[in-house]
C-alpha positions in Angstrom: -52.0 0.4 -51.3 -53.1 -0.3 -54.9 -56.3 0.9 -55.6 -58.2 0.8 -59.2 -61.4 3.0 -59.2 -63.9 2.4 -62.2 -65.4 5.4 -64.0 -64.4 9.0 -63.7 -67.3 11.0 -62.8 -67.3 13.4 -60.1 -67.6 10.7 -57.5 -65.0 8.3 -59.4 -62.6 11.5 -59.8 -62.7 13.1 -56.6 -62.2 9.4 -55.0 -58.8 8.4 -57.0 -57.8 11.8 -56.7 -58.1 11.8 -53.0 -57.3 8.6 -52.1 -53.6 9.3 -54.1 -53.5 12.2 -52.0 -52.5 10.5 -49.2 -49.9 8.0 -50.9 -52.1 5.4 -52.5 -51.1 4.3 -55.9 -54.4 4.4 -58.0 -55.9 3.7 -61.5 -58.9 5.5 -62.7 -60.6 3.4 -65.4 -63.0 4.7 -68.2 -64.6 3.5 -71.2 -64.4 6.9 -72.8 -60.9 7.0 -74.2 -61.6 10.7 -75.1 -61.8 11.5 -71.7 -58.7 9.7 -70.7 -56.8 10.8 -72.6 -57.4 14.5 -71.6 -56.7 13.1 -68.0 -53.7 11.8 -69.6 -52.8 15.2 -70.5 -53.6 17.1 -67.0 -56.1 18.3 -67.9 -59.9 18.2 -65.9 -63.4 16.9 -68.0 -65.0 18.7 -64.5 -65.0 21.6 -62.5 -64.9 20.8 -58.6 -62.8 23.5 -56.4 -59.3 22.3 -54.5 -59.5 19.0 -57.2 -57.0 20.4 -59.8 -54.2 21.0 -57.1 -54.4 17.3 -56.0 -54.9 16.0 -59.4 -52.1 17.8 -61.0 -50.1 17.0 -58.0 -50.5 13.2 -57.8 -50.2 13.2 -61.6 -46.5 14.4 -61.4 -45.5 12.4 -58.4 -46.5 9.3 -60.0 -49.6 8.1 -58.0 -52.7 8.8 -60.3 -52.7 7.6 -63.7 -55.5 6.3 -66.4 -56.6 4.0 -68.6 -59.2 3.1 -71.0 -58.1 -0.9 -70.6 -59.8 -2.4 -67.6 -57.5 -5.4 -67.5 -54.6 -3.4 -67.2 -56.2 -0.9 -65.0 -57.3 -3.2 -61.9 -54.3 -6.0 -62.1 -52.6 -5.0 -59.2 -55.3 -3.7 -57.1 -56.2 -4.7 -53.9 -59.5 -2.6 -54.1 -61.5 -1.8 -57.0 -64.0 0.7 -56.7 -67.1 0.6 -58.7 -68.2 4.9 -59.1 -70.4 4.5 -62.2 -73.8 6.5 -62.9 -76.9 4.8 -61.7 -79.6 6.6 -63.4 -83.2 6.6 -62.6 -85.3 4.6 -64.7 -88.7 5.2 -66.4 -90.3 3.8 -63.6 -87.7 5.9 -61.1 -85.8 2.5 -60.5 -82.0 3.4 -60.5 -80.5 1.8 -63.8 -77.9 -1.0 -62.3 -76.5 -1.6 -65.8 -73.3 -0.3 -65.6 -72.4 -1.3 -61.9 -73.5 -5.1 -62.7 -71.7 -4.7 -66.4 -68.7 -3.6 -64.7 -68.8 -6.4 -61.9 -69.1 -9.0 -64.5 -66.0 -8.0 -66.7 -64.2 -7.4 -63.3 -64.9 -11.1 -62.4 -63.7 -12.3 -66.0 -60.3 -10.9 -65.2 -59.7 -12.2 -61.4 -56.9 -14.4 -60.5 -56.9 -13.5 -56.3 -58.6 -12.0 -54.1 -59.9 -8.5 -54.1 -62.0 -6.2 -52.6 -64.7 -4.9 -55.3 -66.5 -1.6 -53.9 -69.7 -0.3 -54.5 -68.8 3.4 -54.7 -72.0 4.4 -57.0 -75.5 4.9 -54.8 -77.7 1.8 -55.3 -80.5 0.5 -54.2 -80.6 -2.2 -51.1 -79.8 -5.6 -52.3 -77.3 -4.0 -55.2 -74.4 -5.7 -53.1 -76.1 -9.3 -53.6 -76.3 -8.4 -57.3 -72.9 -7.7 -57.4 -72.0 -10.8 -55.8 -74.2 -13.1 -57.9 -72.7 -11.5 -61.2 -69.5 -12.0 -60.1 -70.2 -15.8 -59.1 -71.8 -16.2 -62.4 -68.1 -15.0 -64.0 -65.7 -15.7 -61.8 -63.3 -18.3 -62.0 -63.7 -21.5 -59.8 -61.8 -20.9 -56.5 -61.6 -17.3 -56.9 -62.1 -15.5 -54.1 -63.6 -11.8 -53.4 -65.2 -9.7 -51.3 -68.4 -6.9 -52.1 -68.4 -4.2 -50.2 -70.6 -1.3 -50.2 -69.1 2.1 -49.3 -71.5 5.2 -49.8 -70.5 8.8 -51.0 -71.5 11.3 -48.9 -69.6 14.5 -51.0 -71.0 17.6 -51.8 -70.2 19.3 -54.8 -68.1 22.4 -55.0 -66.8 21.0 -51.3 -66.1 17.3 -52.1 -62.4 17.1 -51.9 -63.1 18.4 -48.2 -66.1 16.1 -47.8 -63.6 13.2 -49.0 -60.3 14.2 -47.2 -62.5 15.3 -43.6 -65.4 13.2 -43.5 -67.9 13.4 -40.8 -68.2 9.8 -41.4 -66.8 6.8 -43.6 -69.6 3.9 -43.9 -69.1 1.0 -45.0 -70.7 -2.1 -45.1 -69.1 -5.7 -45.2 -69.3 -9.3 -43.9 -66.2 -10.0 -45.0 -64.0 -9.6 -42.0 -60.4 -9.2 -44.7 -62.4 -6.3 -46.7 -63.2 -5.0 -43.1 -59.4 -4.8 -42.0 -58.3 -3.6 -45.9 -61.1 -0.4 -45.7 -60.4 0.6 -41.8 -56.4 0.7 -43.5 -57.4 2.7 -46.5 -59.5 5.4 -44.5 -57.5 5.4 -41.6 -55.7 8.7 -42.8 -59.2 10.3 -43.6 -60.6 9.7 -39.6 -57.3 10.2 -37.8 -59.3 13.5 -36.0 -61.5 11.0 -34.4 -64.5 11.1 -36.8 -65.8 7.6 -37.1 -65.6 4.6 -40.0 -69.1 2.8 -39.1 -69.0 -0.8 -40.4 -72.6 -2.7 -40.9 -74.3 -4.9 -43.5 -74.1 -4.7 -46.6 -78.0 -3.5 -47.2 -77.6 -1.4 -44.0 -75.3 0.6 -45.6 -76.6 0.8 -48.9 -80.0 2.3 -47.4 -78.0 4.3 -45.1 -76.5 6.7 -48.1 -80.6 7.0 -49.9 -81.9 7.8 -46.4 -79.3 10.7 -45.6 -80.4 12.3 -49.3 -84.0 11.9 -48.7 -84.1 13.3 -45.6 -81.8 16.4 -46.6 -84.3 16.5 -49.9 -87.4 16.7 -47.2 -86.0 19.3 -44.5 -85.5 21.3 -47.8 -88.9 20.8 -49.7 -90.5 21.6 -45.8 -88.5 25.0 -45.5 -90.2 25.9 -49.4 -93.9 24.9 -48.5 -93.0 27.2 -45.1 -92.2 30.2 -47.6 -95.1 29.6 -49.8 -97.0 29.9 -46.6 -95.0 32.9 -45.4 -96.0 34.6 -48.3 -100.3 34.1 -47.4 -99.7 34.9 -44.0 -97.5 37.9 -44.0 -94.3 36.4 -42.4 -91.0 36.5 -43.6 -89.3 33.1 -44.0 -85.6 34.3 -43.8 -86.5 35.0 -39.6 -88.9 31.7 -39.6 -85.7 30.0 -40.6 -83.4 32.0 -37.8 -86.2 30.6 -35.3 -86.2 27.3 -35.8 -82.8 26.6 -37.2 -81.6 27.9 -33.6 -82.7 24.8 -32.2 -80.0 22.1 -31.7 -82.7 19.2 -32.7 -83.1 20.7 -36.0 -79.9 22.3 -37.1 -79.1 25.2 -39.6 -78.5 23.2 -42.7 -80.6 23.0 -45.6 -83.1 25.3 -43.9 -83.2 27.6 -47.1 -85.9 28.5 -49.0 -85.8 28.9 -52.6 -86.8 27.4 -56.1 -86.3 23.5 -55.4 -83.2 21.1 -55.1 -81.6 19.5 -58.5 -78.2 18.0 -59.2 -77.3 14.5 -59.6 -78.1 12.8 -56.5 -81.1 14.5 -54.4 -83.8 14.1 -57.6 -82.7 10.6 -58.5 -82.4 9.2 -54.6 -85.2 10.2 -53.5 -87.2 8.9 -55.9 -85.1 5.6 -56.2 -85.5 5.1 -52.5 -89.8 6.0 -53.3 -89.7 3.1 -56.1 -87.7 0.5 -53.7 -90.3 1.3 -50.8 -92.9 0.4 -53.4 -91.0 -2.6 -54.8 -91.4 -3.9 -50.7 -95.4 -2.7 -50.8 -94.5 0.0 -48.7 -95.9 3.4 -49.3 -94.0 5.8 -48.8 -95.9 9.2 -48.3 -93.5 11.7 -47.1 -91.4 10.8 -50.3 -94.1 11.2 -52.6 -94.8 14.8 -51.1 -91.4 15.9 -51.0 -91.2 15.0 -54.7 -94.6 16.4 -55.4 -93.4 19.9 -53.4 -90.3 19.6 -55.3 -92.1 20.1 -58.7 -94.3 22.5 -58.1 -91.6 24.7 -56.5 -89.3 24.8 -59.5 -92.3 27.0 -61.0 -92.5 29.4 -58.5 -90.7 32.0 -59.7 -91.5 31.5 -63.3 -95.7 32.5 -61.9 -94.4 35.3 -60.2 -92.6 36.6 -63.2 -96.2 35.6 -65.2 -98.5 37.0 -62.7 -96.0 40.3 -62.9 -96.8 40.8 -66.6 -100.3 39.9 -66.3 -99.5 36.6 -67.9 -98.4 37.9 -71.0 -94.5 37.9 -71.7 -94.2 37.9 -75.6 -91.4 40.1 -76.8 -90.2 40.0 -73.3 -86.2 39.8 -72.4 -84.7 38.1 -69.3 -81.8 38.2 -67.9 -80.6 34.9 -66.1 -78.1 34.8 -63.1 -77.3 31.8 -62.4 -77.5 28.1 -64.7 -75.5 25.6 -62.1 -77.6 24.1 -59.7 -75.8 25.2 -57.0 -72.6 27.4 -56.7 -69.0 26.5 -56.9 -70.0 23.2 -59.3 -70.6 23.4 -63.4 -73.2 20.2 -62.5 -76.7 21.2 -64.5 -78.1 18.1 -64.0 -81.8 18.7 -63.0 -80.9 22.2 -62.4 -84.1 24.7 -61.9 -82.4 27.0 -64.3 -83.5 24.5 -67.1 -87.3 24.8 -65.8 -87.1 28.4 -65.6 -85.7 28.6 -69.1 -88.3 26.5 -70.9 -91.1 28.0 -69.1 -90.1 31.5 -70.2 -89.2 30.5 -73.9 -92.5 28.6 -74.2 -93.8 32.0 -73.2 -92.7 33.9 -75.7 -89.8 35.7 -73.8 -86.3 35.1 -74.8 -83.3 34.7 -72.0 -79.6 36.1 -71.3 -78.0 33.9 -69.2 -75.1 34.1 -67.3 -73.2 31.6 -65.2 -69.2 31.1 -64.1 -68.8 27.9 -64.6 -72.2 25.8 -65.9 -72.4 27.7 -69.7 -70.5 25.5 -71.3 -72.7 22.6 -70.3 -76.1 23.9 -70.9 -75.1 25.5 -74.3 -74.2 21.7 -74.9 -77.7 21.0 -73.9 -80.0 23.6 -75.0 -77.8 25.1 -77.7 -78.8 28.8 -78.7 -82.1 28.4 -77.1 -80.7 31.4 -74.8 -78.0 34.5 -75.2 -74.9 33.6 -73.2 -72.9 36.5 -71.5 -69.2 36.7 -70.7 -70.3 38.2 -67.3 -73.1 38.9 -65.0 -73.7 42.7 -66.4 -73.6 41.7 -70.0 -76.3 39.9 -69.0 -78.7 42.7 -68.2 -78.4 44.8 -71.3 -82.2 45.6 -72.7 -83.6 43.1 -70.3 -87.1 43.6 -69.0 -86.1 42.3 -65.3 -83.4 39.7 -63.9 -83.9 36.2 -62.6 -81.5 35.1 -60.3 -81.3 31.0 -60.1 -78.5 30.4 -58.2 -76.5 31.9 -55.2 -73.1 32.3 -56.2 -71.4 34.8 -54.2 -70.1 37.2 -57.2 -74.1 37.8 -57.1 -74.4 39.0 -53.6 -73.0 41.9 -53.5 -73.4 43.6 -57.4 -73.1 47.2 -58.6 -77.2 48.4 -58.0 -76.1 51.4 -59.9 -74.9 49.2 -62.8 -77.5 46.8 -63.0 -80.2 50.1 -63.1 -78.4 51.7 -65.4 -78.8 48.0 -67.7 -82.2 46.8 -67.5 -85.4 48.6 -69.0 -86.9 48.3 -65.7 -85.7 48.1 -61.9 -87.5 44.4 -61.7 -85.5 41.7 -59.7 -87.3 38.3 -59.4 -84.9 36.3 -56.5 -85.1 32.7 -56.4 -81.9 32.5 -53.7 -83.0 35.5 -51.4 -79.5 36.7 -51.8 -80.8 40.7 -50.9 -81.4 42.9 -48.2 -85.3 44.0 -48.0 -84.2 47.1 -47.1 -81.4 47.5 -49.4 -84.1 46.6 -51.9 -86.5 49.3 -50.6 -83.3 51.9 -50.0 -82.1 51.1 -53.8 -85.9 51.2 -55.5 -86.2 48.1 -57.0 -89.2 45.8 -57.3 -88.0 43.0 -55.2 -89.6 39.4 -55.3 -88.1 36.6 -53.3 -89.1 33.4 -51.7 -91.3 33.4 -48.3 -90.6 37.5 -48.2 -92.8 40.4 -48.7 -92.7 41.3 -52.4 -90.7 44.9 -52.3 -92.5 47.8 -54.9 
């Protein structure tokens, strides 16, 4: 099948990679002819595990390909999906600018009938948008269908999340669009996991909804290990305890210093203004976002309340800057919090990261020391932060890092260490919902 998918971000570029992987013959389309033309050239604008194998892959053979010309891009397509950014607001309202844009110059250009897909996450009612953008530029006797189809990918695992999904949803009235997405994703289900048709708006809720409630179990696990901490528990056995039972799951049950990235931060509070937009109020949103801010300072107060409040002149060493491991994605990363709370502090910062440097230094510029590995990181530093849980972190050289920092002062926002190993190795420890180790 022909398939044109509109905007290369992670969601557009795991989705045409993917969807070539299993024979389809597909266009990614971007405005940014920069970027294109590096896809042009083989090479990646991001950094997603398994991705470069397919992409280089279905590059060669003839079944991915790009182009900045959107004409050109979706004129044999029988699908065009619509994976553009949808970012919150002032008010927290997801920005529908580019989806709607897109739709419009889409309809300009259609002779027959296709199947335009609402890849991006939008708010309920985007579909109708769509659909009354398109009518507005369509020509007469033109015929289309909109469908909503939700991402449910994870970074640094979304080429699995795409080719083994648990689930495909998609939402149509449109009973051709129905028989052209069950034939698309047919290869992706053939173990038996589901495609779930609905509305249109049932659908479109259905992706905010999943986020939110992922957002909440992890904003309840971090008020648990705040209250571990007053009480004397330890929220690593808390989590064993309740994680155990079938109802409420392992997943997301890990304490630490708040969720970021690009979807979790803006969905939740996307889904919080739509409630509002209805007159509905949504309270366990509101808390989970409220939780969600004051936990992305927890580990900058312990590091205050350390040094007494006071750290002028002192040096940091930062492991970690991606807001979660295996992904370069920095968007609403707590790195960024720590790192502005400790230079507005007077400290300076060494950071270190394997893949997410390059983005931040395009953010933040030489507001911190960059490292070409996790040790260089700790030379002359007063203590080390660590941010996020990549696995060259687990297990590191205790000897080494002694022998680099001023002091034997870990501050753990990912509870990546053995208390005991902490106590055995004579380190001041302090984690997340754990005894602090002195």
């Amino acid at each position: 099948m022909k398939i044109a998918v509109v905007g290369t971000g992670y969601v557009g570029l795991v989705t045409g990679t993917c969807l070539a992987e299993t024979g389809n013959d597909v266009t990614c389309v971007d405005i940014n002819e920069k970027k294109v033309a590096m896809m042009q050239e083989g090479k990646l604008p991001i950094y997603e595990p398994g991705l470069e194998l397919l992409f280089h892959r279905n590059i060669e053979q003839g079944r991915l390909s790009f182009t900045s010309n959107l004409a050109e891009g979706i004129k044999e397509a029988k699908i065009i999906f619509l994976a553009l950014p949808t970012p919150p607001g002032g008010d927290g309202a997801a920005d529908l600018s580019y989806v709607l844009g897109a739709a419009g110059d889409i309809a300009k250009l259609l002779t027959e009938y296709k199947v335009i897909v609402t890849k991006s996450t939008v708010p309920v009612g985007t579909a109708d948008k769509v659909t009354a953008v398109m009518k507005q530029h369509a020509a007469e006797g033109v015929t289309y269908a909109v469908v909503s189809n939700p991402e449910f990918l994870r970074e640094g695992v979304a080429v699995e999340d795409f080719m083994k999904p648990d689930r495909v949803v998609v939402g149509t009235t449109d009973e051709k669009a129905r028989k052209l997405m069950a034939e698309l994703y047919g290869p992706y289900v053939r173990q038996g996991n589901p495609i779930v048709f609905m509305d249109e708006r049932s659908s479109e809720l259905t992706k905010y909804a999943a986020n939110s409630f992922l957002a909440t179990k992890i904003s309840f696990m971090n008020e648990i290990a705040n209250l571990c901490e007053l009480v004397g528990a330890d929220v690593d056995m808390v989590r064993k305890g309740i994680g155990a039972d079938e109802r409420i799951g392992k997943r997301f049950l890990f304490a630490g210093i708040g969720y970021g990235g690009s979807c979790f931060p803006k969905d939740v509070q996307a889904l919080a203004k739509s409630a509002e937009e209805n007159q509905y109020d949504f309270k366990i949103l509101n808390s989970v976002m409220d939780v969600n801010e004051i936990q992305k300072n927890v580990l900058t107060e312990k590091v205050k309340k350390y040094y007494n409040g006071d750290l002028k002149g002192k040096h940091f060493a930062l492991w970690g800057l991606a807001f979660k491991p295996e992904t370069d994605d920095i968007r609403e990363a707590p790195a960024l919090y720590i790192i502005d709370a400790l230079v507005e502090a007077g400290a300076t910062v060494t950071a270190f990261d394997p893949e997410g440097m390059k983005n931040v230094e395009q953010l933040i510029g030489d507001k911190v020391k960059y490292a070409d590995n996790q040790y260089d990181a700790l030379k002359d530093a007063d203590a080390l932060l660590i941010v996020t849980e990549w696995s060259l972190f687990r297990t590191p050289d205790f000897a080494k890092v002694e022998s680099l920092l001023k002091a034997k002062v870990i501050f753990d926002g990912r509870n990546l260490y053995d208390l005991d190993k902490m106590i055995d190795c004579g380190f001041y420890y302090n984690s997340i919902g754990r005894k602090v180790v002195s």
